[in-house]
C-alpha positions in Angstrom: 0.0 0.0 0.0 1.1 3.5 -0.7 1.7 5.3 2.9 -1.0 7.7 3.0 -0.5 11.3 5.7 -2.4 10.7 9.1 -3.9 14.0 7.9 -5.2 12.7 4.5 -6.6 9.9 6.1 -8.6 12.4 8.5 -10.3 14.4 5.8 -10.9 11.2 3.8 -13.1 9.4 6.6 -14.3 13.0 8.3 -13.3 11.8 11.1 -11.7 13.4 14.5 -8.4 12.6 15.9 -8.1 11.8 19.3 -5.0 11.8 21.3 -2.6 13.0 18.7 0.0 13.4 20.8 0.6 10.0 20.8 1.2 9.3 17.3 4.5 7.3 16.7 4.2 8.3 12.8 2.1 10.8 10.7 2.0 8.3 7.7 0.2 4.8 7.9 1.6 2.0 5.2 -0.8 -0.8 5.7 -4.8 -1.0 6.8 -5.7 -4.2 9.0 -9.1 -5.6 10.5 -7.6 -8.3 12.3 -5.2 -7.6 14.9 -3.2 -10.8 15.1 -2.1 -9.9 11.7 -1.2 -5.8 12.6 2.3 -4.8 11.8 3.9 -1.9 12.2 3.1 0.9 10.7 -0.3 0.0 10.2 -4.1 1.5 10.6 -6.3 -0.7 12.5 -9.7 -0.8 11.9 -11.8 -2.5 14.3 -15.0 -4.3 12.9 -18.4 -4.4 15.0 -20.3 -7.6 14.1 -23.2 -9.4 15.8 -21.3 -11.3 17.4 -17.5 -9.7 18.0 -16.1 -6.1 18.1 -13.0 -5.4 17.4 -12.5 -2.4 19.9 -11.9 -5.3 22.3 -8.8 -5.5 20.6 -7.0 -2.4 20.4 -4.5 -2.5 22.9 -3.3 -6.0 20.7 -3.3 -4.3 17.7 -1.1 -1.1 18.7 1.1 -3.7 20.7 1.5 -5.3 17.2 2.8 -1.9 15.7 -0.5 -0.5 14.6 0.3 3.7 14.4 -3.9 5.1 14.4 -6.9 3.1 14.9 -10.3 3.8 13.6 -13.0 4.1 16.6 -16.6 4.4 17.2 -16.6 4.7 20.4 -14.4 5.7 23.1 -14.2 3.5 26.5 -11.5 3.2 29.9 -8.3 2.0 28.9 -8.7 4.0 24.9 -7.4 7.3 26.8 -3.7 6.7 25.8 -4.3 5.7 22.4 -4.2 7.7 18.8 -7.7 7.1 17.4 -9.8 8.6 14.4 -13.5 8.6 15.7 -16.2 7.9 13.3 -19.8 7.4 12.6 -19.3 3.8 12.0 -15.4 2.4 11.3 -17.0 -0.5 8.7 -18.4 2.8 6.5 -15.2 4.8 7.1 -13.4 2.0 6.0 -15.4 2.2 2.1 -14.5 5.6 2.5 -11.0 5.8 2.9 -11.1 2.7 0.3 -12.4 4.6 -2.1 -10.3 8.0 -1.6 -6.9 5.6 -2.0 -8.6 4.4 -5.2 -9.0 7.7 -6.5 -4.8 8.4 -5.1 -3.7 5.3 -7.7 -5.5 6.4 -10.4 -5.0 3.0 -12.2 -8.2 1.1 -14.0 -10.3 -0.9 -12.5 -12.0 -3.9 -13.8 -15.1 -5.0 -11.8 -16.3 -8.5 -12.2 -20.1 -9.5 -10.7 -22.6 -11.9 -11.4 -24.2 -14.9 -9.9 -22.4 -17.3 -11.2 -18.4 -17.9 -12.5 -17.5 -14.5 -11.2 -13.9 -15.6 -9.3 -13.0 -17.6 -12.3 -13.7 -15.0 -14.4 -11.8 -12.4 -12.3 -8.7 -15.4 -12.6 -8.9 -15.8 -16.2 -9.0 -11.8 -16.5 -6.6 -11.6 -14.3 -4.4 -13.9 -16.3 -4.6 -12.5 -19.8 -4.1 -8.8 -18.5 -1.5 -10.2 -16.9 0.7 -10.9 -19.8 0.9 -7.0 -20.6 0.7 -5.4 -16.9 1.2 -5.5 -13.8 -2.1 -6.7 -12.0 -3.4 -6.8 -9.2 -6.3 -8.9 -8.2 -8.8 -9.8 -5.7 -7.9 -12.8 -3.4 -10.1 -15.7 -3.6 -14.0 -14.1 -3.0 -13.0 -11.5 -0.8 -16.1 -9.6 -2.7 -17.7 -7.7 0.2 -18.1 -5.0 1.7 -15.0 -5.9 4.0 -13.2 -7.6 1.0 -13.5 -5.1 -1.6 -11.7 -2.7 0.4 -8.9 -5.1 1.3 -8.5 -5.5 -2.2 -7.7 -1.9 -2.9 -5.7 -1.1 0.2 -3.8 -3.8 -1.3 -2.7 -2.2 -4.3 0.8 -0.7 -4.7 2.3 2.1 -6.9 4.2 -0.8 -8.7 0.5 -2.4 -10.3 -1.0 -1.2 -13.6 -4.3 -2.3 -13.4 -6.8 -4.1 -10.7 -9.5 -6.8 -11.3 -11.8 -6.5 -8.6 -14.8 -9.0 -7.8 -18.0 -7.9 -6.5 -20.6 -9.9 -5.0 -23.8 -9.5 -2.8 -26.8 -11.0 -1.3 -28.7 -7.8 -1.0 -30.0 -4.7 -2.6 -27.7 -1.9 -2.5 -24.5 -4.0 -1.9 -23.6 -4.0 -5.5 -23.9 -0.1 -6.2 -21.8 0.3 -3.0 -18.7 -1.2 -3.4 -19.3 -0.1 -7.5 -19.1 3.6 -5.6 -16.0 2.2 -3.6 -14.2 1.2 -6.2 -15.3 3.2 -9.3 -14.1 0.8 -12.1 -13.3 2.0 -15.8 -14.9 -1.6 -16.9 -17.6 -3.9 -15.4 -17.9 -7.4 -16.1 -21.1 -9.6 -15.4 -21.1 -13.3 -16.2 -24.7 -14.2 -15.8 -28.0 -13.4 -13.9 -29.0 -16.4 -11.9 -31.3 -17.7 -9.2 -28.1 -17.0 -5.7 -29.6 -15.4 -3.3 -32.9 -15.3 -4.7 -34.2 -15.2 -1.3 -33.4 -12.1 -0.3 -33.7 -10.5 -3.9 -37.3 -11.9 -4.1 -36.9 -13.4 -8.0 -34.7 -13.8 -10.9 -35.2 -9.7 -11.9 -35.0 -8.5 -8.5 -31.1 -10.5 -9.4 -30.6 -9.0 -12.3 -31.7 -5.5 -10.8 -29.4 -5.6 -7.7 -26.2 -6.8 -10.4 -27.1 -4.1 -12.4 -26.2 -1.8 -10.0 -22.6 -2.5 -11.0 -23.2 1.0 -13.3 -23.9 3.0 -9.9 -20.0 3.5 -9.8 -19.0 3.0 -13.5 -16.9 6.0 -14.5 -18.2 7.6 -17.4 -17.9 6.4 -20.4 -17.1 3.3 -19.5 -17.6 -0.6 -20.7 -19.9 -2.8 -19.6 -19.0 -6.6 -20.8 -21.7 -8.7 -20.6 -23.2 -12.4 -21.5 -25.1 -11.8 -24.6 -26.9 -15.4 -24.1 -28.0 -14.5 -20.7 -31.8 -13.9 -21.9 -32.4 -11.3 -18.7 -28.8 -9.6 -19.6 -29.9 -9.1 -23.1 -33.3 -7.5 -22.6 -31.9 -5.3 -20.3 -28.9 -4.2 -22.5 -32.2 -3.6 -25.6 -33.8 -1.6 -23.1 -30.6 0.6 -21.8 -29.6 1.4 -25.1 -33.2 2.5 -25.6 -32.9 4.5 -22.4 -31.3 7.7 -21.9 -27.4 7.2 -21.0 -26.0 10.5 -19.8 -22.5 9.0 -18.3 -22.0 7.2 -22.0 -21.8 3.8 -20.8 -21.3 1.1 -23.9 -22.4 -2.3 -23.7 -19.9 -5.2 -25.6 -21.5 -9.2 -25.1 -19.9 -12.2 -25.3 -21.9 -15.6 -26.3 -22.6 -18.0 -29.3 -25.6 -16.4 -30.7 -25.2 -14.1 -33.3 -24.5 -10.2 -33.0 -22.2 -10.9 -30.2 -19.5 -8.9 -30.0 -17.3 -12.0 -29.0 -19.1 -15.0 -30.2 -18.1 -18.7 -30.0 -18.1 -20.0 -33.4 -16.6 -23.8 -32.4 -15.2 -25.7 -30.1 -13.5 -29.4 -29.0 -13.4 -30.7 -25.5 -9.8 -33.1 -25.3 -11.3 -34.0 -21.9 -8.7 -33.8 -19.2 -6.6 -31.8 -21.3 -9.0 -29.0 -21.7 -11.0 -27.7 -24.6 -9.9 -26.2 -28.0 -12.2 -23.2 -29.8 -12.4 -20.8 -32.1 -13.6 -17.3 -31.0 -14.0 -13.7 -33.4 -14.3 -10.3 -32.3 -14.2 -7.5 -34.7 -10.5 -8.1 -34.6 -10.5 -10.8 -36.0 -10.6 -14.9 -34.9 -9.1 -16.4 -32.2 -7.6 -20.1 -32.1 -7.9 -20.8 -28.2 -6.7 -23.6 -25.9 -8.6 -23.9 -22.7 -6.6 -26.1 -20.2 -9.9 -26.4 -18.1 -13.1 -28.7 -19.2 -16.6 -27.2 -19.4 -18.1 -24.7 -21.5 -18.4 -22.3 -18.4 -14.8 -21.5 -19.1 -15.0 -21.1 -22.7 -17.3 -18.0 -21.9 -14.7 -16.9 -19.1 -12.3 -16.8 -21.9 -14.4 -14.9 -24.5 -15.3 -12.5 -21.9 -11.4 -12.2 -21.0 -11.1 -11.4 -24.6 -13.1 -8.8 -24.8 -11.3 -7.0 -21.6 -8.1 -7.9 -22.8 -8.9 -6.5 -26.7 -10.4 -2.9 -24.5 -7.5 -2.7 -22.4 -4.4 -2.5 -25.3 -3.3 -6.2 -25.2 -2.2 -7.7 -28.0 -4.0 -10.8 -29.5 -0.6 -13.7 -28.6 -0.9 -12.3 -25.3 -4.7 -12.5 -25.2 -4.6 -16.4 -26.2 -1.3 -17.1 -24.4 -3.0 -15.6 -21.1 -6.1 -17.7 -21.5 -3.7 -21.0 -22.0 -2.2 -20.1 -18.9 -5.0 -19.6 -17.1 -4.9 -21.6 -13.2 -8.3 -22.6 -10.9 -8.4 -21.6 -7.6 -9.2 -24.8 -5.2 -12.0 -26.4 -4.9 -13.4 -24.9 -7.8 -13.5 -27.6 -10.7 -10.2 -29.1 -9.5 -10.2 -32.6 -11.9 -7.9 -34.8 -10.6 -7.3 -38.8 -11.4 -6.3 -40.9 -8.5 -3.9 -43.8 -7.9 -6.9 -46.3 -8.1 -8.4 -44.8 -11.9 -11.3 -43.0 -10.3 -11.4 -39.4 -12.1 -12.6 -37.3 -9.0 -14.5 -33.8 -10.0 -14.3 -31.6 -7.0 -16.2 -28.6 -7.3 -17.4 -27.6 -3.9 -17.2 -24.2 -3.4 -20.2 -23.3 -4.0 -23.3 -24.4 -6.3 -26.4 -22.9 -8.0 -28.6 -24.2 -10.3 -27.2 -23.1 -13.5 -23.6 -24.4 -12.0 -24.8 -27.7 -11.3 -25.6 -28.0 -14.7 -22.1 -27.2 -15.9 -20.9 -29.4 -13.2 -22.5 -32.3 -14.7 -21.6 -31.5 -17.9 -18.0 -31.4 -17.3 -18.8 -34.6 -15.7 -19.9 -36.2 -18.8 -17.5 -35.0 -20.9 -15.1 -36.3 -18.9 -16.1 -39.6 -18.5 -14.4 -42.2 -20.4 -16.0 -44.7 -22.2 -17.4 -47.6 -20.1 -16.9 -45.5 -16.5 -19.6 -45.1 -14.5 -21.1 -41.7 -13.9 -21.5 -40.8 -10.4 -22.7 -37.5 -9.1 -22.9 -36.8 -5.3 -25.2 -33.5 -5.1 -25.7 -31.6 -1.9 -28.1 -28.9 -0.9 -28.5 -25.6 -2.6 -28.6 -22.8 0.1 -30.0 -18.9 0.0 -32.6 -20.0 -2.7 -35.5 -18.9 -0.5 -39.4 -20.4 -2.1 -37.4 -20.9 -5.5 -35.3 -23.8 -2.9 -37.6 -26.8 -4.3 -38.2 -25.8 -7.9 -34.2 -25.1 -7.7 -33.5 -28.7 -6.5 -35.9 -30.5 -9.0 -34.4 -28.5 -11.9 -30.9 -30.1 -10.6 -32.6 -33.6 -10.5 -34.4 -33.1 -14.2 -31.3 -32.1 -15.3 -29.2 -34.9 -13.6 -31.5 -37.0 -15.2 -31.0 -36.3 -18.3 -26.8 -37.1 -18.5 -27.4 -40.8 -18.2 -25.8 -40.9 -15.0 -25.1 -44.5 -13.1 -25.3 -43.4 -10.1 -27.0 -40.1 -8.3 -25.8 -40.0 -4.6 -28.0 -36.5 -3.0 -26.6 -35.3 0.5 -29.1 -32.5 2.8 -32.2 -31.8 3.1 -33.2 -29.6 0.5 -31.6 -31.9 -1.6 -33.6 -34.3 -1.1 -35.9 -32.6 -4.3 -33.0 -33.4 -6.4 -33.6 -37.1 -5.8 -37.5 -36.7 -6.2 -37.5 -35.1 -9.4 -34.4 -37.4 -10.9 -36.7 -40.2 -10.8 -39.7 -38.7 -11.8 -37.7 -38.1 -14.7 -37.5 -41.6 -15.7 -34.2 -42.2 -17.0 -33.0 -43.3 -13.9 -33.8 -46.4 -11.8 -34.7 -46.3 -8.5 -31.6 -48.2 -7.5 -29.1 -45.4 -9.0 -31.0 -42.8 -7.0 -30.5 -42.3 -2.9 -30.8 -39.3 -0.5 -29.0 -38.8 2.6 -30.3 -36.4 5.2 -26.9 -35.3 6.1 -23.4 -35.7 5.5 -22.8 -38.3 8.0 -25.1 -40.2 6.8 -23.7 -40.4 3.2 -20.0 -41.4 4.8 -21.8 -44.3 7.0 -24.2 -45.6 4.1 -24.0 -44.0 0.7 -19.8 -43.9 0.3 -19.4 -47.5 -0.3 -21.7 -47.0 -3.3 -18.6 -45.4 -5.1 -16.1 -47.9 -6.9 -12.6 -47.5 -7.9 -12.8 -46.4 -11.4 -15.5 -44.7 -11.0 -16.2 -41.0 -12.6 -17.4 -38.8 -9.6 -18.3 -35.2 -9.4 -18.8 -33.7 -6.0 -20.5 -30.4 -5.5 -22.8 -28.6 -3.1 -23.2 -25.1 -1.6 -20.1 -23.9 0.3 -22.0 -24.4 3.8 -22.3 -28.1 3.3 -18.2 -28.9 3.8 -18.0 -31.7 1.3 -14.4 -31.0 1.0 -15.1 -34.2 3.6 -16.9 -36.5 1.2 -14.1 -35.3 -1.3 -11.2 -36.1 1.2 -13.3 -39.7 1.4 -13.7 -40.6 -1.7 -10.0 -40.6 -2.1 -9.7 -43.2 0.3 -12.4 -45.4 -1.8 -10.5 -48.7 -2.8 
């Protein structure tokens, strides 16, 4: 981080200074919210959560090397330390976030979307960084805690920033958008995560949307062109008055999109091959990862890439080079043949389906198919017509086996059979996870072809670490 004046930092957050005199430094080099992890030279900013404040730990953090602390409140024992009071330390935090954006000046890619949005950022990330100097936000830090992480964590020495944004709210989105203030917004898809709060698929698509809140003007807005609620949006925007002279650019395979996918060959393990074509012309690509989720991560990357000034070698070499993040479609065949998918992260319905696509692809001829599918969380009263589009969809990959872990995915199971193509003896629910390692595991075989995925909050990085052990 570039050291920012105590005094700066004041006006930034409009925020009083408190026992100034005790300052060891008028600069701070670093921003922390945790302060096992303060060093020196460092601004603390103490959290307030349900259930922890982080004013408790003050004394810990300045003992660490912490220079000024954000505060609240002031209580006994504060009297000797150099504090910055504010309103609230999580807003002044977006604040000064978004005032040491504005000191770096560099661009800003955001990346939202309900679905593909880390990989997204990674395969951005990757083909920008052929060219520049990138920084990038760490695994989903996507909040409103991680977002300013991310920018306090670039340095004079990057180029550009790829940041990701996510929510489960209205009003998130257009926040950290303000916060962050990109040159270029990405969104991957409009989905059914978090439909819950958001009330229905639009209510999604309105609260991504607000991606443009922060947009600079006359900025880009790359988008999934087959995404049917992206597209009638983008028809009725550029119907719409547009006084910042924002510009829309999709990505897809239907026709008029401004990055389309004319072909492409899955090599199974060893990724995919396809041919892409922007106005620039065609692109051979080699995708090292299975699934056409990724092909769209790369033509979106494309399109950055093309906006941004890098040249078209750099654009396909970045997209060869392109690494997954763990536990996100990590494809790995063990010692006993069994070709173990392990996407557990996270799951929604339209990444279940990818999920067991990849799993077919992969699949060689005469393995069996096994998909263990766990509960689907945050879907709200779209939870059961979620789960039985998983099991209609599961049943239609010819699957040999459907193992369903939770109770919500329990509808997953239901509506598999009542699709017909499976027999009831290839089809079982557990309630829980225990249950599965006690009764269902031993229905997995050496050999076998098995994808593992479920909502983050399930933990089947456990059923993962089992079916390792599965002689």
């Amino acid at each position: 981080m570039k050291a920012l004046a105590v005094s700066e930092v004041l006006a930034a957050v409009e925020g009083e200074l408190l026992h100034g005199d005790r300052l060891r430094s008028d600069v701070v080099e670093g921003v922390s919210t945790d302060s096992r992890r303060t060093v020196a030279g460092d601004l603390y900013i103490p959290l307030v959560g349900n259930r922890f404040d982080g004013h408790a730990f003050l004394p810990q953090a300045f003992a660490g090397g912490a220079v000024l602390a954000f505060a609240q409140r002031v209580e006994a024992g504060m009297e000797e330390l150099p504090l910055v009071l504010v309103d609230d330390t999580r807003l002044a935090m977006g604040r000064l976030a978004a005032h040491y954006r504005r000191v770096l000046g560099i661009p800003v890619i955001g990346v939202t979307g309900s679905v593909g949005k880390t990989s997204t950022k990674e395969m951005i990330a990757s083909i920008l960084g052929r060219r520049f100097q990138v920084h990038k936000t760490g695994g989903n830090f996507n909040n409103d805690v991680g977002v300013p992480l991310t920018l306090f964590g670039m340095e004079e020495s990057h180029e550009m920033a790829v940041v990701e944004m996510g929510m489960n709210h209205f009003g998130e989105i257009s926040y950290l958008s303000r916060m962050a203030a990109p040159d270029l917004a990405v969104v991957t898809n409009i989905g059914f995560s978090h439909v819950e709060n958001l009330g229905s698929q639009r209510g999604i698509l309105q609260a991504k949307m607000e991606i443009l809140d922060g947009l600079q003007e006359g900025g880009v807005v790359v988008a999934n062109g087959d995404d049917p609620l992206l597209s009638e949006f983008i028809r009725a925007f550029r119907n719409s008055e547009n006084p910042k002279g924002i510009r829309f650019l999709t990505y897809g395979s239907c026709q008029g999109c401004d990055c389309r996918l004319l072909s492409y060959e899955s090599h199974g393990l060893e990724g995919q091959e396809a041919v892409a074509e922007t106005r620039s012309g065609r692109y051979q690509l080699r995708v090292p990862y299975p699934g056409r989720h990724m092909l769209f991560n790369a033509l979106a990357g494309i399109l950055v890439g093309e906006r941004m000034g890098v040249e078209k070698e750099e654009i396909v070499e970045g997209i060869h080079s392109y690494r997954s993040e763990k536990m996100r479609l990590q494809v790995e065949t063990l010692e006993n043949g069994t070709l173990l998918i392990d996407d557990t992260y996270n799951a929604s319905v339209d990444s279940m389906k990818s999920a067991l696509d990849t799993l077919v692809d992969l699949s060689l001829p005469g393995q069996r198919k096994v998909a263990v599918l766990g509960s689907m969380f945050e879907m709200g009263g779209f939870s059961e017509e979620g789960h039985r589009q998983v099991g209609a969809l599961a049943s239609q990959r010819n699957l040999d086996l459907l193992l369903c872990i939770g109770e919500e995915a329990r509808d997953i199971a239901v509506a598999a059979l009542e699709g017909g193509s499976l027999p009831e003896d290839a089809v079982f629910w557990y309630g829980t996870q225990e249950e599965f390692l006690q009764e269902g595991l031993g229905r997995i075989r050496s050999g076998d072809a098995v994808l593992v995925k479920a909502s983050r909050g399930m933990a089947l990085e456990k059923t993962v670490e089992a079916v390792k052990s599965v002689r």
